[in-house]
N, C-alpha and C positions, 0 to 999 in steps of 0.2 A: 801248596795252596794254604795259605792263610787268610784268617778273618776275624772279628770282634765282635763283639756283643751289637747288637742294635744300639747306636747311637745318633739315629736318625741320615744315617749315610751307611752306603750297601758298601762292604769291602772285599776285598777278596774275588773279584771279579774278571775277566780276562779284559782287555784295554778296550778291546776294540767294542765291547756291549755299551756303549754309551747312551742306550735310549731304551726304555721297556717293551719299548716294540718295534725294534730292529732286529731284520733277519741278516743269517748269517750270509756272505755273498757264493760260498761254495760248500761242496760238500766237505773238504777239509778243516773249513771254521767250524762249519756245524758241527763234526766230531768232535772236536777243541772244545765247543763251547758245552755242546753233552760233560765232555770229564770233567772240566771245571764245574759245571753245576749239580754232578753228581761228589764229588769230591768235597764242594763247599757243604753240602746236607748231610754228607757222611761226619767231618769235622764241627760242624755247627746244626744237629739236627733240634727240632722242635720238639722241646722241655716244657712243662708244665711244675716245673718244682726251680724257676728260674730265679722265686724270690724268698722262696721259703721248702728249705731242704722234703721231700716225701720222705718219710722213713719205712715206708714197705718198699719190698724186692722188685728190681723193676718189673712191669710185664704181669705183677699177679692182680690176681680178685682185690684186694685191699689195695694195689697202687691205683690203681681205675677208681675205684671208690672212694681214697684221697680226693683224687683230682677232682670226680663229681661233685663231693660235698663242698670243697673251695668256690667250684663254678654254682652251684648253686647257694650258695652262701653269698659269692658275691651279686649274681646277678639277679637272686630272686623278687625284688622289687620290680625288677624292667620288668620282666616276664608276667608277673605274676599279680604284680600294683602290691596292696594288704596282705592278699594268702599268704599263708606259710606253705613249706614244702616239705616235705618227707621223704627222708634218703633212703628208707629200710622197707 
């Protein structure tokens, strides 16, 4: 199983998933299509340090708190309009 970055087209797919909401027709594809989509999460899981490296270990108290402060750094206007926000 291979796959890419998001580049606006889903890769890495079994052939026959050609619609977001198409079921599989037996129970043999829907086991095929389970490993392929556990296989493509396993090889391309959801990163948060996609554009800019986290330097804490994954999984600890500081990599969580990275990622918060990014997300609220970036999003704090939507949320929030003027406030500021405080990470600590």
């Amino acid at each position: 199983m291979t796959g890419t970055a998001f580049d606006g087209k889903f890769t890495g797919k079994v052939p026959e998933f050609d619609a977001p909401t198409k079921l599989p027709v037996d129970d043999e594809q829907r086991r095929q299509w389970q490993l392929a989509n556990k296989a493509w999460w396993e090889e391309l899981p959801m990163r948060y340090d996609w554009r800019e490296e986290l330097v804490s270990s994954l999984s600890t108290v500081d990599y969580f708190a990275q990622i918060d402060q990014r997300f609220f750094r970036r999003f704090a206007g939507f949320y929030l309009g003027a406030r500021s926000l405080s990470t600590t």
